[in-house]
C-alpha positions as CSV (number, residue, x, y, z in Angstrom):
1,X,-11.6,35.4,0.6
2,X,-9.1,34.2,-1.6
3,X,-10.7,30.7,-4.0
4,X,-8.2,28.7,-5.7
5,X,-9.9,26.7,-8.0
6,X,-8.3,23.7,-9.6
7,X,-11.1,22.0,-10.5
8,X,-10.8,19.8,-13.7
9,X,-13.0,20.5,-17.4
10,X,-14.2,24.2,-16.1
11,X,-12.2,26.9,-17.5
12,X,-11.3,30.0,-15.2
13,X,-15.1,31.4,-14.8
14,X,-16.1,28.2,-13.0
15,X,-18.2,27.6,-16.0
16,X,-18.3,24.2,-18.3
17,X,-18.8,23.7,-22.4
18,X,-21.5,21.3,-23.5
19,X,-18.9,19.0,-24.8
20,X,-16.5,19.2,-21.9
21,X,-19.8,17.9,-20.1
22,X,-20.2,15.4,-21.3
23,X,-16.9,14.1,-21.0
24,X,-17.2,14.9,-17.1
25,X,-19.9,12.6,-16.7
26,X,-18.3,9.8,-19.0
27,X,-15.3,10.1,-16.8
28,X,-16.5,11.0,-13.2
29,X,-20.5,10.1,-13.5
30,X,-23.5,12.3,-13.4
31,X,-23.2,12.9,-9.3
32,X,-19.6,14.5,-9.9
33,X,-21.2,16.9,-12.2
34,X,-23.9,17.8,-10.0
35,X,-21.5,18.0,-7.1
36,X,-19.7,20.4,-8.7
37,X,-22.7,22.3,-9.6
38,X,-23.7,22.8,-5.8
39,X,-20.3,24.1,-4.9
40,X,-20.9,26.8,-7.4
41,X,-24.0,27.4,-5.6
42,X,-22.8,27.7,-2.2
43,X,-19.9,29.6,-3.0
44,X,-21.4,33.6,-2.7
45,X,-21.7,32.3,0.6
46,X,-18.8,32.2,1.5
47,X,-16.9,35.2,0.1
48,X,-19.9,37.4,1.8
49,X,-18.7,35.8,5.0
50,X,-15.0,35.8,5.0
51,X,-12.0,37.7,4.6
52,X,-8.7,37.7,3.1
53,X,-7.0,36.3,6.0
54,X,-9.0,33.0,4.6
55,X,-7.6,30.8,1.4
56,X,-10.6,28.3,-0.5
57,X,-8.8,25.7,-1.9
58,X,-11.8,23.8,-4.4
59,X,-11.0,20.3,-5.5
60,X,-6.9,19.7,-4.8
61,X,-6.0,16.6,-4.9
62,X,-3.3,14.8,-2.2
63,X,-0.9,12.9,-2.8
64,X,-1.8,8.7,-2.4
65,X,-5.6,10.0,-1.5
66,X,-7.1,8.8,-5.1
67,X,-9.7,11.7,-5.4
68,X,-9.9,15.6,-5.0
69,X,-11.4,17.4,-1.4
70,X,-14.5,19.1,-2.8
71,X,-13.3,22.3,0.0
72,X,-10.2,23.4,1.8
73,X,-10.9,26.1,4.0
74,X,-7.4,27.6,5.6
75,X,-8.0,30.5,7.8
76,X,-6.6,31.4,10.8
77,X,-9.1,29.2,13.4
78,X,-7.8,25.9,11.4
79,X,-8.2,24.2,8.3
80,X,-11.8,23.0,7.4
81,X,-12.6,20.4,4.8
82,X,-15.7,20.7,3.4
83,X,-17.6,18.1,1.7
84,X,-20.3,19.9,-0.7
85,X,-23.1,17.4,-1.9
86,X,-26.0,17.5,-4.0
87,X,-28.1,14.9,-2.5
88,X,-31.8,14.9,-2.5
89,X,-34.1,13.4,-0.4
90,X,-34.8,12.3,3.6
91,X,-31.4,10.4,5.6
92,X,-30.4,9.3,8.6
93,X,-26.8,9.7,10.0
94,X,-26.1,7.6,13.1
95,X,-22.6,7.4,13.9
96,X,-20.8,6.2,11.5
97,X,-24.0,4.6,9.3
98,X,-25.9,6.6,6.3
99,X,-28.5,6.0,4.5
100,X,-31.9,6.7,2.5
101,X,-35.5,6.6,5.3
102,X,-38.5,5.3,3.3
103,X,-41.3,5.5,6.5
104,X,-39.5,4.0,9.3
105,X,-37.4,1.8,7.0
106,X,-33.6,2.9,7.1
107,X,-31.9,1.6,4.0
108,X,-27.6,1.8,4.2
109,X,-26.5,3.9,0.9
110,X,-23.2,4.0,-1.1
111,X,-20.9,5.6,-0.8
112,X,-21.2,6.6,3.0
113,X,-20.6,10.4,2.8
114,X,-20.3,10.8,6.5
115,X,-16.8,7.8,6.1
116,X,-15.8,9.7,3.1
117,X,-15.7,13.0,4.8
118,X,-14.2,11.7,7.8
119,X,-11.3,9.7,5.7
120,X,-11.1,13.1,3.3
121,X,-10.2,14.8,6.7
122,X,-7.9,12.4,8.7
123,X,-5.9,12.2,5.6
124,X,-5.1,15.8,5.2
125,X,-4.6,16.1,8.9
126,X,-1.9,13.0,8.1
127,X,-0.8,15.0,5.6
128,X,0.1,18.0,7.3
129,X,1.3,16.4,10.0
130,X,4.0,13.6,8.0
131,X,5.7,17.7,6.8
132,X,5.9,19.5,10.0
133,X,2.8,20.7,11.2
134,X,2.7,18.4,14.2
135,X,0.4,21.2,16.5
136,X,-2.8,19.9,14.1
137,X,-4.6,17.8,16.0
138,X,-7.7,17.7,14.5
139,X,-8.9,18.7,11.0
140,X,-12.4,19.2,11.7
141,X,-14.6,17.5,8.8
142,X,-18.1,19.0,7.5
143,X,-21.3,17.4,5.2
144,X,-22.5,19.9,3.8
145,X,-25.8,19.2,2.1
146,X,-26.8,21.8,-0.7
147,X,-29.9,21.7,-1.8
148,X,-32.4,23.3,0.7
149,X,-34.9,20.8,0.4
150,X,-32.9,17.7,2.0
151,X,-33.4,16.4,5.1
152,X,-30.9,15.0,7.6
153,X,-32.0,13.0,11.0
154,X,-28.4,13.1,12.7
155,X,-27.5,11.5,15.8
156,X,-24.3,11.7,17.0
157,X,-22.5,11.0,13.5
158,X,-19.3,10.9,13.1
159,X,-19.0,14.3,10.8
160,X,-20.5,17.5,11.2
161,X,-23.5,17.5,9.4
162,X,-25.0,21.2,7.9
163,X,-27.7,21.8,5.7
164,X,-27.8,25.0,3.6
165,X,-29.9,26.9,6.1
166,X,-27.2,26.6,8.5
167,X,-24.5,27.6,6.4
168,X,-24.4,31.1,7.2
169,X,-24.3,30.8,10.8
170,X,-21.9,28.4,10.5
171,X,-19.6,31.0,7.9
172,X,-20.2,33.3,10.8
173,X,-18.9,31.5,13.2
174,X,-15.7,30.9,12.0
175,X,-13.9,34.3,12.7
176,X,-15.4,34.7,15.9
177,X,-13.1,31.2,16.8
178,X,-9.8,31.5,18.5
179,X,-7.1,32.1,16.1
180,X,-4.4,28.9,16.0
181,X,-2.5,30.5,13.2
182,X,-0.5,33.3,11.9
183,X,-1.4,34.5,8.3
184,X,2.2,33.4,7.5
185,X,1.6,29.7,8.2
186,X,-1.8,29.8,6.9
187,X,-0.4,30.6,3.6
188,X,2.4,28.2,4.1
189,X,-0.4,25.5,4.7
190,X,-2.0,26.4,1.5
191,X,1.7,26.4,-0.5
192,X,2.3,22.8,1.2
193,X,-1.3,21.4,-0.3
194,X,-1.2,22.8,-3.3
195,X,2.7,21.9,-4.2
196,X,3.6,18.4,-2.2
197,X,7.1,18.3,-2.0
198,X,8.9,15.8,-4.2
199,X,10.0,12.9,-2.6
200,X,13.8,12.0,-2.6
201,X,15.8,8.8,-3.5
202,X,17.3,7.3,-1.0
203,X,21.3,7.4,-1.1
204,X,22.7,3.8,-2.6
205,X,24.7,2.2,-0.1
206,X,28.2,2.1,-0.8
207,X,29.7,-1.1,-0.9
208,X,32.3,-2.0,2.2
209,X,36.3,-1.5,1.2
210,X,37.9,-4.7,0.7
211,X,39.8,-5.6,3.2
212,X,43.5,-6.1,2.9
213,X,43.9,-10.2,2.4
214,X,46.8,-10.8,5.4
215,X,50.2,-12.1,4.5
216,X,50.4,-15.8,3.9
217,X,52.1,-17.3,7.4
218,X,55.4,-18.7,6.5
219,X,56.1,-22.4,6.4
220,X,58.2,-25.0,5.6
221,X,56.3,-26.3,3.2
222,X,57.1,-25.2,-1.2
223,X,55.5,-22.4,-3.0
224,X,52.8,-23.9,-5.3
225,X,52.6,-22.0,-8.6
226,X,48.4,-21.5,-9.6
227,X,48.6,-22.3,-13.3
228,X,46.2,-20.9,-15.7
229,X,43.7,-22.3,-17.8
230,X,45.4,-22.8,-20.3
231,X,48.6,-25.0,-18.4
232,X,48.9,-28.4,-16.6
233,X,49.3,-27.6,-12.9
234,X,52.5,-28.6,-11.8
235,X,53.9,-29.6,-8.3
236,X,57.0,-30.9,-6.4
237,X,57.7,-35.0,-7.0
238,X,57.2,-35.2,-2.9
239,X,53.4,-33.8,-3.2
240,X,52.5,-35.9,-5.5
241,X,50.0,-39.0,-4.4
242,X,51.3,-42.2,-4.5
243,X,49.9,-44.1,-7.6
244,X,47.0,-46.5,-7.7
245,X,47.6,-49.8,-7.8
246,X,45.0,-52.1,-9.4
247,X,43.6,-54.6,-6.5
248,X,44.0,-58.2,-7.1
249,X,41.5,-60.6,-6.3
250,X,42.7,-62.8,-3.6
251,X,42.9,-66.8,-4.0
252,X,40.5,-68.6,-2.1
253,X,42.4,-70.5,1.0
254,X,42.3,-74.2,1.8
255,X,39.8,-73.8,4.1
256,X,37.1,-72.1,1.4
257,X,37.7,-75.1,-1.1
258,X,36.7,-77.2,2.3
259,X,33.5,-75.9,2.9
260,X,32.8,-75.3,-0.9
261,X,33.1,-79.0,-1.1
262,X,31.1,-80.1,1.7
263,X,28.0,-77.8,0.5
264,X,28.3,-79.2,-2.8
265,X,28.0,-83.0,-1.1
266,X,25.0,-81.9,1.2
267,X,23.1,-80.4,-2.2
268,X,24.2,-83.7,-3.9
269,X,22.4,-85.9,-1.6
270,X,19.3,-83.5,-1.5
271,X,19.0,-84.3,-4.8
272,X,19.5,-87.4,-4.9
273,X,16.2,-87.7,-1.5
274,X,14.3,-86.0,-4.0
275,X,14.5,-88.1,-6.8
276,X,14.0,-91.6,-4.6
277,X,10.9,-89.7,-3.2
278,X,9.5,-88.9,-7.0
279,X,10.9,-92.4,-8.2
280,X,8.2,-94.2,-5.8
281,X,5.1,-91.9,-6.4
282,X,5.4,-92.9,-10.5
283,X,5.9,-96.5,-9.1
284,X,2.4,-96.7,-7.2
């Protein structure tokens, strides 16, 4: 079996200096490092089991995912990913829920391995499929759980769920599966993961050709010359508008002066009511 490695802070060995260590866990957490650790572990496993005709890609990271699939396992039965953790302890895996048993207590954990396996394989499958490998219907997704001494109560999860006593029957029963792929597109898989193509800009739209302005229809009517800024326009003595005369206020007729007068009368003798009226109030 062919293992390409790409994981980050180990050199070509697999192995990890003291200092580069430490900067793992400041960066990625203690769990990454002993994540990382059970891969190593589980790994003579699987070159006992397989071949050459099978490619281990450990830790490659696709594009938009966010984070690196532990296991890639291209062979010619389908692609596999593989999600190698070093959890300890009693769970429970019901569909899609995960989480720690304490007696008959279930308590929900974070993250959900089972989701994260399951979204780790749908978005490779995506991936494949999005550049041309439209026959990949299903990537199928695995938990695997390292350490011998954890214990799984599955039912009917949403992942496949294997502990590490089951991990050579289930390296065993790969290549007894019904081959899906030629070598060739196997390894064409593997050069598709492991370099995405670049994405191309899209073409800039040309703008539209102006259009031709049409001729001017003929009439009877002058040519008017556009002036520039810098000039007065200028324009035929029979276009030009007529000029404003100031308006004059009009005299007020006979008839105005009339009823001008005869309001004036009526106030005249209100007035006069008025002061008879306040005339005899001082008087009593």
């Amino acid at each position: 079996m062919k293992i390409i490695d790409q994981t980050p802070m180990y050199d070509e060995k697999g192995q990890i200096s003291p200092i580069e260590r430490a900067k793992a866990m400041l960066k990625f957490g203690k769990k990454w490092v002993d994540d990382i650790e059970a891969q190593k572990s589980v790994l003579p496993e699987f070159e006992k089991s397989l071949d050459k005709s099978y490619t281990l890609l450990r830790n490659v990271n696709l594009p938009d995912l966010g984070i690196s699939i532990p296991f890639i396992l291209v062979g010619p039965p389908g692609v596999l990913v593989i999600y190698v953790s070093a959890i300890k302890g009693m769970f429970r895996a019901k569909s899609d829920q995960w989480g720690t048993i304490s007696g008959n207590i279930f308590k929900p954990q974070k993250p959900n391995l089972m989701r994260r396996t399951e979204q780790m394989g749908r978005a490779l499958q995506r991936y494949l499929q999005q550049h041309g490998y439209s026959e990949i219907s299903n990537v199928e997704s695995i938990l695997l759980c390292a350490d011998p001494a954890v214990h799984v109560d599955s039912q009917r999860p949403i992942v496949r769920i294997v502990m590490r006593d089951a991990l050579e029957r289930l390296l065993v029963s790969i290549p007894q599966q019904r081959p899906v792929f030629s070598r060739e597109t196997a390894q064409s898989i593997v050069d598709l993961i492991l370099h995405p193509p670049t994405p191309q800009p899209e073409p800039a739209a040309e703008p539209p050709a102006a259009e031709a302005a049409p001729a001017p229809a003929s009439t009877d009517m002058p040519a008017i010359t556009v002036p520039s800024r810098s000039e007065s326009p200028t324009l035929p003595p029979a276009m030009l508008p007529p000029p404003t005369q100031p308006r004059r206020r009009k005299a007020l007729s006979p008839k105005h002066w009339v009823f001008l007068a005869i309001m004036f009368i009526v106030w005249c003798l209100i007035m006069a009511l008025f002061l008879y009226f306040v005339a005899q109030d001082t008087l009593l």
